[in-house]
N, C-alpha and C positions, 0 to 999 in steps of 0.2 A: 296876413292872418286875421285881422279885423274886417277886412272885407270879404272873403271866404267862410269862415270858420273852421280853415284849418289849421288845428293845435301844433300841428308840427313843421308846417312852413315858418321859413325865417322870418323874424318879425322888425326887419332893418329897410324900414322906407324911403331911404336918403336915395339922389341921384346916381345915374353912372359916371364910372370914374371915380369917385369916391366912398375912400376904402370903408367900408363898415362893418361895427361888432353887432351882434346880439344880444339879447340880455343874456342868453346863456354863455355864448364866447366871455363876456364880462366877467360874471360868476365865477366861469373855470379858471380865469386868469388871479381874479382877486383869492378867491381858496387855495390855489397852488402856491401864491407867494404866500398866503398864509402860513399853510403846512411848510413849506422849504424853513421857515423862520423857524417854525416848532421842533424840527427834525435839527436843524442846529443849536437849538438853546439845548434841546435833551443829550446831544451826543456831546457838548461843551459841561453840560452839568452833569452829566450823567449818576455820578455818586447821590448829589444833592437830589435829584427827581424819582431816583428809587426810595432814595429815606422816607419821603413825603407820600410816595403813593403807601410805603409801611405804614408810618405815622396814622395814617387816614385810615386803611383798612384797621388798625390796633382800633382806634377809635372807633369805627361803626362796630364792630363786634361788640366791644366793652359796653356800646349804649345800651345792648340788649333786644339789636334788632334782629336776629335771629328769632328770638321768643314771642316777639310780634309777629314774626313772618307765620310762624305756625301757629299760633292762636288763629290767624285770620287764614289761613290754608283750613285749619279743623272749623273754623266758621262755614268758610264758602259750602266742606264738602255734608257737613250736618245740612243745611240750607239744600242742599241740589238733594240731596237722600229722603227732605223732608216733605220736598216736593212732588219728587218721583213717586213716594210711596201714595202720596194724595191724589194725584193723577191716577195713580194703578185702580187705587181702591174706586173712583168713580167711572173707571172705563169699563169697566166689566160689566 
């Protein structure tokens, strides 16, 4: 890959005969034992892990972030409407 510049040839320079990963092979090994760990804490906890994703959702709602989501939605769309019409009036 570094001699080429091709992104998608393997990029494992060792000899033959010896077996080698990739940094992608790597990656997919470490994430998959990752995930396999995640997927048996949540099915061991399961009660406790829906409490808390509740717990959390209760909490971002009560902050008020909804109210800010739309303040800045009616932001963006005054802003793009204020612009459009500035543009109109000078294209013509």
């Amino acid at each position: 890959m570094r001699r080429s510049g091709n992104i998608f040839e393997t990029d494992c320079y060792r000899g033959r005969g010896i077996r080698d990963y990739s940094g992608n092979q790597i990656l997919t090994i470490v994430l998959s034992i990752i995930s396999l760990i995640a997927v048996i804490y949540i099915i061991a906890d399961f009660d406790k892990v829906t409490a808390r994703i509740a717990i959390g959702i209760a909490n971002l709602l009560s902050m008020g972030l909804p109210v800010l989501a739309v303040l800045l939605g009616i932001m963006i769309l005054v802003g793009r409407l204020s612009r459009r019409m500035r543009r109109s009036f000078w294209g013509w």
